[in-house]
PDB file of N, CA, C and O in Angstrom:
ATOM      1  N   UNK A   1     204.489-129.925  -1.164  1.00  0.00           N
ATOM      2  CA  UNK A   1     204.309-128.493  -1.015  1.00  0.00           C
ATOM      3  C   UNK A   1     205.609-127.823  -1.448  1.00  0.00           C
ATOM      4  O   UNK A   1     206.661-127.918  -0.817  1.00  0.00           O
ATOM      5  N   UNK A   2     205.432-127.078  -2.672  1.00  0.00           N
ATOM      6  CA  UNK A   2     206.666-126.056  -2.677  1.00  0.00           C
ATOM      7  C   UNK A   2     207.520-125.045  -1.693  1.00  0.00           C
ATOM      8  O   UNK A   2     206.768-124.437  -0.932  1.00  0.00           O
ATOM      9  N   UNK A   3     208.690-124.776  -1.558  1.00  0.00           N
ATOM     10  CA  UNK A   3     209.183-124.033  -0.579  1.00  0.00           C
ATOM     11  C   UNK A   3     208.653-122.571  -1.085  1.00  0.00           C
ATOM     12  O   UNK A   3     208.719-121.706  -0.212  1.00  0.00           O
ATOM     13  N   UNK A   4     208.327-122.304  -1.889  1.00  0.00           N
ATOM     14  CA  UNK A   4     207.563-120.696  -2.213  1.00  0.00           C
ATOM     15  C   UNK A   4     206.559-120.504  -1.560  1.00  0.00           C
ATOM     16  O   UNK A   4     206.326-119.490  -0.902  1.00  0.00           O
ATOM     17  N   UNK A   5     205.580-121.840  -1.720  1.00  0.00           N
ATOM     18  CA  UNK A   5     204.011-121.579  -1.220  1.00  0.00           C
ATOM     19  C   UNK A   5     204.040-121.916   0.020  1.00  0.00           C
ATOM     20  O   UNK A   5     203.200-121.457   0.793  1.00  0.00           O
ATOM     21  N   UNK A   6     204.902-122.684   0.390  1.00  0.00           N
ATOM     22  CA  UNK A   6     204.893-123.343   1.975  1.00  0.00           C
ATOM     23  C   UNK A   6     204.693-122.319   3.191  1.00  0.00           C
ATOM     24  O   UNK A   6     204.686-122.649   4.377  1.00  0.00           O
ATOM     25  N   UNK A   7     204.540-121.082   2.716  1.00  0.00           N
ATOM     26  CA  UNK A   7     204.448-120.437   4.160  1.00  0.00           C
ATOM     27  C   UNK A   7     203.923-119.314   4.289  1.00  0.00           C
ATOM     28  O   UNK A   7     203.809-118.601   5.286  1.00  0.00           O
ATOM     29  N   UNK A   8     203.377-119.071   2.505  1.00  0.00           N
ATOM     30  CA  UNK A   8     202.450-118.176   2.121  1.00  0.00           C
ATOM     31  C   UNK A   8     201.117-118.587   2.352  1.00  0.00           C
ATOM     32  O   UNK A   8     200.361-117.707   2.765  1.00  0.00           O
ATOM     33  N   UNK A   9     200.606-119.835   2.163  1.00  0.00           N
ATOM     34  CA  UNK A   9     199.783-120.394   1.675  1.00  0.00           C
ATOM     35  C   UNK A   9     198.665-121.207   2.939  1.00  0.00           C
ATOM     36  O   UNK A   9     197.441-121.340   2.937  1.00  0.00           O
ATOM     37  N   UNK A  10     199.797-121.672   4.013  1.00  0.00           N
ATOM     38  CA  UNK A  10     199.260-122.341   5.102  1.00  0.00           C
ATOM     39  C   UNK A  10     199.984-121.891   5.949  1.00  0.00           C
ATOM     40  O   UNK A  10     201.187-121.766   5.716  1.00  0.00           O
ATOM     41  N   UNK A  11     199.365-121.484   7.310  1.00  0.00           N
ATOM     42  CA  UNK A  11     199.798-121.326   8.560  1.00  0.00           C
ATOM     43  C   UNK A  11     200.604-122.077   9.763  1.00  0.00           C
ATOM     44  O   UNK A  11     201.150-121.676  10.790  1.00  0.00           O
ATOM     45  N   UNK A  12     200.442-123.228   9.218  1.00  0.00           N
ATOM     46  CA  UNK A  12     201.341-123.909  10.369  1.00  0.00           C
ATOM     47  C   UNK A  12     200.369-124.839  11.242  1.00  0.00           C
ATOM     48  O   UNK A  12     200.923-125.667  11.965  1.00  0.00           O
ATOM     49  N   UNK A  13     199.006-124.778  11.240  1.00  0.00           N
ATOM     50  CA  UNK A  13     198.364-125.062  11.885  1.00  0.00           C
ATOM     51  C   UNK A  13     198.179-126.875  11.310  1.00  0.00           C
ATOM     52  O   UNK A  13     197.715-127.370  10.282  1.00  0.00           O
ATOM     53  N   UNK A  14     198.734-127.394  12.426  1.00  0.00           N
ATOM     54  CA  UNK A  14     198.626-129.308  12.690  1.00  0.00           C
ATOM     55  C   UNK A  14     196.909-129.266  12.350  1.00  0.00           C
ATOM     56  O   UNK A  14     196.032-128.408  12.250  1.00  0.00           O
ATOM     57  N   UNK A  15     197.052-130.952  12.233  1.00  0.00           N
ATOM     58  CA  UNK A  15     195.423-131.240  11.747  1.00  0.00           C
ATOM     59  C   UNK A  15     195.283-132.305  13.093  1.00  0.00           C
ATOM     60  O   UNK A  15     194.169-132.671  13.468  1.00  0.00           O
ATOM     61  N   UNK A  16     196.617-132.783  13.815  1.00  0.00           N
ATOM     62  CA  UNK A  16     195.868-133.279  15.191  1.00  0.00           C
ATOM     63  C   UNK A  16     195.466-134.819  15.153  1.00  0.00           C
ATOM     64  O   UNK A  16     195.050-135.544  16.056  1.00  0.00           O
ATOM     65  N   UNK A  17     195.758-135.112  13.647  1.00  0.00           N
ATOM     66  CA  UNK A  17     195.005-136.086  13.132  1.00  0.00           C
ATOM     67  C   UNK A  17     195.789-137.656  13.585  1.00  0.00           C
ATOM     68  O   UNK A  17     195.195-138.718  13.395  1.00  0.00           O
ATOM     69  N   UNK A  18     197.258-137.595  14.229  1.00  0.00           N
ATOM     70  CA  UNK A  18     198.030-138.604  14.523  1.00  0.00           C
ATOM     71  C   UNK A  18     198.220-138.253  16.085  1.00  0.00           C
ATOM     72  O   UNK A  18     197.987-137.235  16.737  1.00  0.00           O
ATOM     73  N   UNK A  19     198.768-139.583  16.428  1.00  0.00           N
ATOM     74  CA  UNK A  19     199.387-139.838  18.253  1.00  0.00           C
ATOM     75  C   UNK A  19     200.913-138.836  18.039  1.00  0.00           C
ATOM     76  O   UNK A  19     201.026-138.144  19.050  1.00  0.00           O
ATOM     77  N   UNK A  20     201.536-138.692  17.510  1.00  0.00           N
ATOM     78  CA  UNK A  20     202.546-137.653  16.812  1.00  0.00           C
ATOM     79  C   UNK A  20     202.241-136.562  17.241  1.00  0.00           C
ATOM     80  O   UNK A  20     203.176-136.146  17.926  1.00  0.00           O
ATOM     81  N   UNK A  21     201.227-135.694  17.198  1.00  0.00           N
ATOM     82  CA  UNK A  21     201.049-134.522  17.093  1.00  0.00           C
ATOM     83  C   UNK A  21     200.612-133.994  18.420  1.00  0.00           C
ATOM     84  O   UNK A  21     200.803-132.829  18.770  1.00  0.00           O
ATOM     85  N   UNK A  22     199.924-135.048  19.254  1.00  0.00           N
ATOM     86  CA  UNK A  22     199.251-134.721  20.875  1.00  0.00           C
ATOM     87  C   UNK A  22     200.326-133.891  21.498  1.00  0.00           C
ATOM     88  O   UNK A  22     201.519-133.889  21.196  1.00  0.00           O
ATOM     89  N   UNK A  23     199.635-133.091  22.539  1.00  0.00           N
ATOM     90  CA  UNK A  23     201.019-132.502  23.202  1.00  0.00           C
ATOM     91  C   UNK A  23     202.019-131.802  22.916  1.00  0.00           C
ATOM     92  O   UNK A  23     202.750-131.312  23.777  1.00  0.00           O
ATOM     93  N   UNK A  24     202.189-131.657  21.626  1.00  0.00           N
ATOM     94  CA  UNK A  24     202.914-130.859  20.813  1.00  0.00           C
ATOM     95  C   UNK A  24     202.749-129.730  20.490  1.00  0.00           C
ATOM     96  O   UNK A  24     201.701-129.527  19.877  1.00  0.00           O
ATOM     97  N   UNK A  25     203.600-128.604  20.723  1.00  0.00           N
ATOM     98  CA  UNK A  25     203.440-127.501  19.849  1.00  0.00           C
ATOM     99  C   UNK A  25     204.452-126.800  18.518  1.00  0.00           C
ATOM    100  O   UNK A  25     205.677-126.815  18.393  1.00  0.00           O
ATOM    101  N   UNK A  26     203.421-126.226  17.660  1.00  0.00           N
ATOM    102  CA  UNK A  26     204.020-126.227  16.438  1.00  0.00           C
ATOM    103  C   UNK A  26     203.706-124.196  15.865  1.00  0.00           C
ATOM    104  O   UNK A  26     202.747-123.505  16.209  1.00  0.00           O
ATOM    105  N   UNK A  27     204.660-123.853  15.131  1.00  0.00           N
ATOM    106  CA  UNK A  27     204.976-122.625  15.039  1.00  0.00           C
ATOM    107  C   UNK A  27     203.806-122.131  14.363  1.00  0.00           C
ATOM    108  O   UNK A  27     203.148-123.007  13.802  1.00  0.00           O
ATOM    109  N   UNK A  28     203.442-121.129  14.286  1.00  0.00           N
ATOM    110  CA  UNK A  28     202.113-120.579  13.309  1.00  0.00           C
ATOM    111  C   UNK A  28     203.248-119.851  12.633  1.00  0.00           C
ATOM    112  O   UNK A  28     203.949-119.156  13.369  1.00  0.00           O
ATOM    113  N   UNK A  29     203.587-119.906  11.144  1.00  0.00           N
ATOM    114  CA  UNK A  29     204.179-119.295  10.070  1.00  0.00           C
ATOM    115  C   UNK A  29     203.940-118.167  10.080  1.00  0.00           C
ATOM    116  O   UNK A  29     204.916-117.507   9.723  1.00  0.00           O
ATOM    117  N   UNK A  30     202.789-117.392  10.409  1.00  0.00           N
ATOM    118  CA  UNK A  30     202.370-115.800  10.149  1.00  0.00           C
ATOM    119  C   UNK A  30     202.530-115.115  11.133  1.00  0.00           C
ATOM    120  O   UNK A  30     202.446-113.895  10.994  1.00  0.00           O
ATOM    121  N   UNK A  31     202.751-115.556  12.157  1.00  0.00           N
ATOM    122  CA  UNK A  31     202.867-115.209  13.741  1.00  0.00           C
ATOM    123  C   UNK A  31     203.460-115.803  14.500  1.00  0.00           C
ATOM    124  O   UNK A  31     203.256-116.937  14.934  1.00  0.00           O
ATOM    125  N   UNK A  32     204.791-114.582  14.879  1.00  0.00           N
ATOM    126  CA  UNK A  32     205.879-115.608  15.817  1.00  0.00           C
ATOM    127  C   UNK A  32     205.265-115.353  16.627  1.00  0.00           C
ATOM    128  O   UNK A  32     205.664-116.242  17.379  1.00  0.00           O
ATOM    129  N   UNK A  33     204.550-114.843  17.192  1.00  0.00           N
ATOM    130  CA  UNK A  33     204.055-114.340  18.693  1.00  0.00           C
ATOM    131  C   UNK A  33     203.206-115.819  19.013  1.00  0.00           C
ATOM    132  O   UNK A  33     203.187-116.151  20.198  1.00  0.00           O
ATOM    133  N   UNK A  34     202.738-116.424  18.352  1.00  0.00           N
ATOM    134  CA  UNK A  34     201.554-117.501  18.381  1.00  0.00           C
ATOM    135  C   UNK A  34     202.300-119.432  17.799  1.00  0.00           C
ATOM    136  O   UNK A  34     203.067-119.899  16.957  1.00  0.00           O
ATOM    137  N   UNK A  35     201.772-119.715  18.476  1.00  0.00           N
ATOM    138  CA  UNK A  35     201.957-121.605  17.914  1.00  0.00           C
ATOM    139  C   UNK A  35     200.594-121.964  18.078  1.00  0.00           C
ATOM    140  O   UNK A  35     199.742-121.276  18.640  1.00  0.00           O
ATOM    141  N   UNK A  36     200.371-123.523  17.352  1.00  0.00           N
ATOM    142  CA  UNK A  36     199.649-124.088  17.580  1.00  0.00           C
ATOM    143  C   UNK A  36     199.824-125.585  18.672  1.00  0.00           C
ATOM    144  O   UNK A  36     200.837-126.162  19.068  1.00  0.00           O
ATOM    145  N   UNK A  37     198.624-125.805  18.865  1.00  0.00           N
ATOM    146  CA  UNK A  37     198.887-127.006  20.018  1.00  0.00           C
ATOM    147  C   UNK A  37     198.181-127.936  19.965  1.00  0.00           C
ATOM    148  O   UNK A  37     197.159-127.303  19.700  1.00  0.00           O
ATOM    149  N   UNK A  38     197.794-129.150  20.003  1.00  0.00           N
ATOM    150  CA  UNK A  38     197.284-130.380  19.665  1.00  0.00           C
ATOM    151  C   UNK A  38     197.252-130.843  21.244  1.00  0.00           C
ATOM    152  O   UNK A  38     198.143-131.210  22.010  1.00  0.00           O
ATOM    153  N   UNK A  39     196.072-130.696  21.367  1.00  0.00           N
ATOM    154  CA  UNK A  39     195.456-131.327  22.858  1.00  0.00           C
ATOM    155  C   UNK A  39     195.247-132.701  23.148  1.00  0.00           C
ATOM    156  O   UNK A  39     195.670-133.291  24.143  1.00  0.00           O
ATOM    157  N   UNK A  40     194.472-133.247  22.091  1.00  0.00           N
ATOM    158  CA  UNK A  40     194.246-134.581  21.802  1.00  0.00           C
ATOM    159  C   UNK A  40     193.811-134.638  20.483  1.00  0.00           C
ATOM    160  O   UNK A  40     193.387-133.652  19.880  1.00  0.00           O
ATOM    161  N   UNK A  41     193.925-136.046  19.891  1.00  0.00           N
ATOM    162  CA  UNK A  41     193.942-136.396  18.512  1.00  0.00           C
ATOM    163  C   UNK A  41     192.766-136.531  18.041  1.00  0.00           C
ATOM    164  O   UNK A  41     192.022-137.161  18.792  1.00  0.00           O
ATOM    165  N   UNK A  42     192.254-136.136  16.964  1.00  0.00           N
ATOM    166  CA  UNK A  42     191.132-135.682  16.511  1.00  0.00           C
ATOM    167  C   UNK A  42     190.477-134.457  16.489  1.00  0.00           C
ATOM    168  O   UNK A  42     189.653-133.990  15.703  1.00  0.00           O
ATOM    169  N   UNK A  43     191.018-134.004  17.541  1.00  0.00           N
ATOM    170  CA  UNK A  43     190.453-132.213  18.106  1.00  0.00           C
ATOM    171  C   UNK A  43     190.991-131.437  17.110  1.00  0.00           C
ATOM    172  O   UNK A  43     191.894-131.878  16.399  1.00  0.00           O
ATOM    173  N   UNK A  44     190.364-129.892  16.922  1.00  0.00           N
ATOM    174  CA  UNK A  44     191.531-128.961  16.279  1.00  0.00           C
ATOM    175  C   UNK A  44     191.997-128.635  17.177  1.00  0.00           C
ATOM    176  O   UNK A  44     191.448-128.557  18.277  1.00  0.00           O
ATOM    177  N   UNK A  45     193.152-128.362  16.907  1.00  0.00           N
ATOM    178  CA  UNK A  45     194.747-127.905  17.259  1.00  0.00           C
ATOM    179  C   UNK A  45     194.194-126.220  18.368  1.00  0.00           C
ATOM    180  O   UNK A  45     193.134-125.685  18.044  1.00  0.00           O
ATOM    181  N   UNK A  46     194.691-125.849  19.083  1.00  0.00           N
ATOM    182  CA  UNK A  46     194.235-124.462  19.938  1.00  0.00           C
ATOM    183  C   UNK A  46     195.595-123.896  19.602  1.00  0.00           C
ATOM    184  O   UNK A  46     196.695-124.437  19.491  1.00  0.00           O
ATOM    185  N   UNK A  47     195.027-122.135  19.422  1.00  0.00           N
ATOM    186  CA  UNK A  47     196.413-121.513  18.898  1.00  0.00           C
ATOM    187  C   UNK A  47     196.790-120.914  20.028  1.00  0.00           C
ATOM    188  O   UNK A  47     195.960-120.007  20.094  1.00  0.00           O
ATOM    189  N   UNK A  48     197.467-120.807  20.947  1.00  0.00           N
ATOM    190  CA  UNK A  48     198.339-119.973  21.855  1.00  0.00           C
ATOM    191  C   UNK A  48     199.103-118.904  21.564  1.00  0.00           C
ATOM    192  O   UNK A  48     199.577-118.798  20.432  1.00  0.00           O
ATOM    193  N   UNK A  49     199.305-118.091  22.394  1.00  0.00           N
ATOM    194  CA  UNK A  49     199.872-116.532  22.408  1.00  0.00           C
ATOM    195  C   UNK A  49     201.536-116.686  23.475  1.00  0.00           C
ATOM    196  O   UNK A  49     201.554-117.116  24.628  1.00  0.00           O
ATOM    197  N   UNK A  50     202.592-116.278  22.804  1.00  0.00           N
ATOM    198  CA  UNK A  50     203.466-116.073  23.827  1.00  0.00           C
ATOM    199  C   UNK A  50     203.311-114.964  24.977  1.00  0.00           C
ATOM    200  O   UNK A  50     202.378-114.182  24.791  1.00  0.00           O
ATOM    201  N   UNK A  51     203.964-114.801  25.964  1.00  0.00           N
ATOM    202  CA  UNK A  51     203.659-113.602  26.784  1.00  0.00           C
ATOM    203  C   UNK A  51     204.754-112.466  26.053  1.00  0.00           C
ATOM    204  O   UNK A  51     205.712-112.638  25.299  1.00  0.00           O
ATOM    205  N   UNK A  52     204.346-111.649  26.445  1.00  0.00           N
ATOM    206  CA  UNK A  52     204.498-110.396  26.137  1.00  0.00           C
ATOM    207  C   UNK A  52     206.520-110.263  25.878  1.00  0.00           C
ATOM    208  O   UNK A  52     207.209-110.919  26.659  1.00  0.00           O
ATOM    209  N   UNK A  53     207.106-109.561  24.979  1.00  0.00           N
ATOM    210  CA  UNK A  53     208.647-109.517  24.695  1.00  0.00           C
ATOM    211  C   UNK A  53     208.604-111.058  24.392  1.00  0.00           C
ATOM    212  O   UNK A  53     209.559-111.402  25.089  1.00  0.00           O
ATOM    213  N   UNK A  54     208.140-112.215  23.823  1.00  0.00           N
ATOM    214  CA  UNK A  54     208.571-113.539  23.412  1.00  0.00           C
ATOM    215  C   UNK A  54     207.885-113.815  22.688  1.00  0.00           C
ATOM    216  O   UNK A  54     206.704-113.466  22.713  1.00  0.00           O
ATOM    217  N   UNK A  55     208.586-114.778  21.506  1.00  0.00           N
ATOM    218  CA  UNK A  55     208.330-115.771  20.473  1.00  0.00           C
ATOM    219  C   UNK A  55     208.605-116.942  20.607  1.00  0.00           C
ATOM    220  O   UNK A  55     209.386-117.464  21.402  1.00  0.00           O
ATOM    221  N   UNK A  56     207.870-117.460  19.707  1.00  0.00           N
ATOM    222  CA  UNK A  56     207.938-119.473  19.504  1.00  0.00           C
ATOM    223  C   UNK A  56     208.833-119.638  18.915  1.00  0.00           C
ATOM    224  O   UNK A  56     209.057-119.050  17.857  1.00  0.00           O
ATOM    225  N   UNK A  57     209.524-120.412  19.397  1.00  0.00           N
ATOM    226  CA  UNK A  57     210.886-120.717  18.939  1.00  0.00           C
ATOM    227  C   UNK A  57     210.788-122.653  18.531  1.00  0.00           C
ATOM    228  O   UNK A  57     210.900-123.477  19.437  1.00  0.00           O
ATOM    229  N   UNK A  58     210.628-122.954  17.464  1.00  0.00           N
ATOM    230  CA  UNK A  58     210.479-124.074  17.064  1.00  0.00           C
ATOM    231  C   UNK A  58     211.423-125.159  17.477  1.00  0.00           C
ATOM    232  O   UNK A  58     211.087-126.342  17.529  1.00  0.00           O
ATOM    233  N   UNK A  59     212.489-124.761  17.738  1.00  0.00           N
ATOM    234  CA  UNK A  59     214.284-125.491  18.113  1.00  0.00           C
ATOM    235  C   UNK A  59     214.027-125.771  19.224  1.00  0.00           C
ATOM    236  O   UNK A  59     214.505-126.813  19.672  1.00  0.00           O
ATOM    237  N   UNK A  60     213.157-124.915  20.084  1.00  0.00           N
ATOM    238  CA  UNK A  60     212.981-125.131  21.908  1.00  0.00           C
ATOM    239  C   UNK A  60     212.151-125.663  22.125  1.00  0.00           C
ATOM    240  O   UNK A  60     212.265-126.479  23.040  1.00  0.00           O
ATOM    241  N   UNK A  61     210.700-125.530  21.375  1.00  0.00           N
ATOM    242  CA  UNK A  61     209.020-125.991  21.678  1.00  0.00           C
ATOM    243  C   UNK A  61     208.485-125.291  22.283  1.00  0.00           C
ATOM    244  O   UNK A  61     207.348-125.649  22.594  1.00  0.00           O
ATOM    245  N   UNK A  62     209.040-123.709  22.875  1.00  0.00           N
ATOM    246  CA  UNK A  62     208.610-122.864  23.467  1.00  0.00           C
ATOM    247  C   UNK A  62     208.729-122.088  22.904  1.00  0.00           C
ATOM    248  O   UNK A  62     209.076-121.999  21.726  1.00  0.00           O
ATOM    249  N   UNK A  63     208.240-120.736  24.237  1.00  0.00           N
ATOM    250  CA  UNK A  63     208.276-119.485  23.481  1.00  0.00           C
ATOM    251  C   UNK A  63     209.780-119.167  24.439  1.00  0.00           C
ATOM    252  O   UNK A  63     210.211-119.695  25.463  1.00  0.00           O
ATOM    253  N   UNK A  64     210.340-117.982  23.503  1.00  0.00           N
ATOM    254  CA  UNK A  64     211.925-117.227  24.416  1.00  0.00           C
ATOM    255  C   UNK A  64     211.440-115.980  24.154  1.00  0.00           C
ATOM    256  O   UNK A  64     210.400-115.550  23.654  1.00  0.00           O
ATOM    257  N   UNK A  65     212.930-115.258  24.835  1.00  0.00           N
ATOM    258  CA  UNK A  65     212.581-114.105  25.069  1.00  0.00           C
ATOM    259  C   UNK A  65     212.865-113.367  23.470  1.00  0.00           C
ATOM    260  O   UNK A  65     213.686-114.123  22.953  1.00  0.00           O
ATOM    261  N   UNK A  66     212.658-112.623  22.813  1.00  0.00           N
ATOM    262  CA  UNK A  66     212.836-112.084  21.242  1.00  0.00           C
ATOM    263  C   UNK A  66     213.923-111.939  21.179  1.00  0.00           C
ATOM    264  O   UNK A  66     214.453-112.226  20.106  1.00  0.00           O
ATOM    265  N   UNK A  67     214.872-111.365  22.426  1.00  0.00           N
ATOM    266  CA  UNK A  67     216.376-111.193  21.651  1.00  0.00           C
ATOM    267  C   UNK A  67     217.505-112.890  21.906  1.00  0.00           C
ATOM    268  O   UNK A  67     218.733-112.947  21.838  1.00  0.00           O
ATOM    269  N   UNK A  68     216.435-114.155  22.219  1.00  0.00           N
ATOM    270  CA  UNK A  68     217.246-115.576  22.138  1.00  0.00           C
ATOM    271  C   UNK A  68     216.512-115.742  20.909  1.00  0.00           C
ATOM    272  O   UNK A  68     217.272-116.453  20.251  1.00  0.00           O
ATOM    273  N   UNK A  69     215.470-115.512  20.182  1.00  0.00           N
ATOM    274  CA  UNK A  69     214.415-116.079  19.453  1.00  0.00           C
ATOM    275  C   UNK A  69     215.752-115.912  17.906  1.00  0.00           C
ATOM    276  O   UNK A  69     216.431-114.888  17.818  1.00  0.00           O
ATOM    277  N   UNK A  70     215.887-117.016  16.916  1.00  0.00           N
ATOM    278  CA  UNK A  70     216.285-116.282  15.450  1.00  0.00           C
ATOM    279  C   UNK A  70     215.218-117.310  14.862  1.00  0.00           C
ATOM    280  O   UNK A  70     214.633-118.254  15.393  1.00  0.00           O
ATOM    281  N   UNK A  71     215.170-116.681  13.321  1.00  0.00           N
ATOM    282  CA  UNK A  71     214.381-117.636  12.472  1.00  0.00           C
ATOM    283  C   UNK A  71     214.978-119.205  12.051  1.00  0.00           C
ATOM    284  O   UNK A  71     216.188-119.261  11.831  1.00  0.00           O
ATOM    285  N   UNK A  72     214.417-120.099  11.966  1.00  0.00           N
ATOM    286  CA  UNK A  72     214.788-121.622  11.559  1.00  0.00           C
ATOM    287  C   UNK A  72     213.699-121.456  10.750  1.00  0.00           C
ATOM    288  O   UNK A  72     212.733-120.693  10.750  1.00  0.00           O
ATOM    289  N   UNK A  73     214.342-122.947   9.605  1.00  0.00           N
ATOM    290  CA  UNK A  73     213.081-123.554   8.884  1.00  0.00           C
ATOM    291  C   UNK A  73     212.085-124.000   9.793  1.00  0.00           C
ATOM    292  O   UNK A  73     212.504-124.589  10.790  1.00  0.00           O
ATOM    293  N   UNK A  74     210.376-123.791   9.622  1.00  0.00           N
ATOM    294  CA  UNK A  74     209.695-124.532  10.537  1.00  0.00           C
ATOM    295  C   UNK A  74     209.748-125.564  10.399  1.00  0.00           C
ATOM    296  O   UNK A  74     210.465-126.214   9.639  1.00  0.00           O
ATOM    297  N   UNK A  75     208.819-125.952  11.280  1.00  0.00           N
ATOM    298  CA  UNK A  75     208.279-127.830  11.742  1.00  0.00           C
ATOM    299  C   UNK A  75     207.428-128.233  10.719  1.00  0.00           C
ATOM    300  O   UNK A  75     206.456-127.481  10.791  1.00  0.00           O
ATOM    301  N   UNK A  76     207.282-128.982   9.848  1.00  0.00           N
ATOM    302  CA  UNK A  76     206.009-129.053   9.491  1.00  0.00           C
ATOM    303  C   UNK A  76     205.258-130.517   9.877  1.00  0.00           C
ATOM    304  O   UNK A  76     205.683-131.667   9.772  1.00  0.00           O
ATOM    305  N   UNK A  77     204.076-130.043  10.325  1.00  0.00           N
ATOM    306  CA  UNK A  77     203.327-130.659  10.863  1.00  0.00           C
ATOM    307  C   UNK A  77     202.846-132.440  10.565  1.00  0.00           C
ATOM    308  O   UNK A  77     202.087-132.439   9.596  1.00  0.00           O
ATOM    309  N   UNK A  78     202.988-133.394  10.914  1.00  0.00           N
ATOM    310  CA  UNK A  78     202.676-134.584  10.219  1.00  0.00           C
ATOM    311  C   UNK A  78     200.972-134.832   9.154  1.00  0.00           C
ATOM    312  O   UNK A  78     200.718-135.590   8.218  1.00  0.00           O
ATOM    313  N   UNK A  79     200.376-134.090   9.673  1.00  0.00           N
ATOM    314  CA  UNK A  79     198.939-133.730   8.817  1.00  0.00           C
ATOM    315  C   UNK A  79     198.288-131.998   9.303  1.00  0.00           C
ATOM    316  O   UNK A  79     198.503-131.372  10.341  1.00  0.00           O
ATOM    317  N   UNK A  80     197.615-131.687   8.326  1.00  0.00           N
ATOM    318  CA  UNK A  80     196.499-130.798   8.642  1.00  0.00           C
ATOM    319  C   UNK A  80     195.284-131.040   8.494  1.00  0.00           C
ATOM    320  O   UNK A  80     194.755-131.908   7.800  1.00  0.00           O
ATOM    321  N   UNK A  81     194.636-129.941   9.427  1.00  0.00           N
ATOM    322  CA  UNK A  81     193.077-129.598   9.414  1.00  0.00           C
ATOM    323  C   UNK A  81     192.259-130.287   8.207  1.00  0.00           C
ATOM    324  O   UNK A  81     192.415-129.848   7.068  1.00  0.00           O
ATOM    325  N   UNK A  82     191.606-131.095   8.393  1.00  0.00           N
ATOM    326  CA  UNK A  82     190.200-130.820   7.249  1.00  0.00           C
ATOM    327  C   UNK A  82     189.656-129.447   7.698  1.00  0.00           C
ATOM    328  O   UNK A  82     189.154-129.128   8.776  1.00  0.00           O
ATOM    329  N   UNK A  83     189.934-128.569   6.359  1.00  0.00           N
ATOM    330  CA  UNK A  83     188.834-127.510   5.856  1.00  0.00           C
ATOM    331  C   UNK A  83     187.849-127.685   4.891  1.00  0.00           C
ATOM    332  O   UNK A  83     187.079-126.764   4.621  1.00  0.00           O
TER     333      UNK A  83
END
């Protein structure tokens, strides 16, 4: 994946598809307010909402408050979704 298209193109959203990914949460590219989460393997991924004044902060695995939050390169995910 090119670093141009990498974050235009796909959201961030895990495919769930490895023991890697369970339990994990991973940044949604279009929305700091939101990550994705991998419940169990095989499932799709469930997107979560931070609470209110916070973002996903990829460095933590959580969400912080917006003024700890800065941008990092994301995570990218070990597989995605079949669409």
């Amino acid at each position: 994946m090119s670093s141009k298209t990498k974050y235009t193109d796909y959201d961030g959203e895990p495919g769930c598809q490895t023991l890697e990914e369970v339990n994990k949460m991973y940044r949604n590219y279009w929305d700091p307010t939101a990550y994705w989460k991998c419940e169990s393997q095989g499932k799709v991924a469930s997107r979560g909402r931070c609470p209110t004044s916070e973002l996903f902060m990829d460095t933590k695995g959580k969400c912080v408050h917006y003024a700890e939050w800065h941008w990092t390169e994301p995570t990218i995910p070990p597989s995605r979704p079949n669409k």
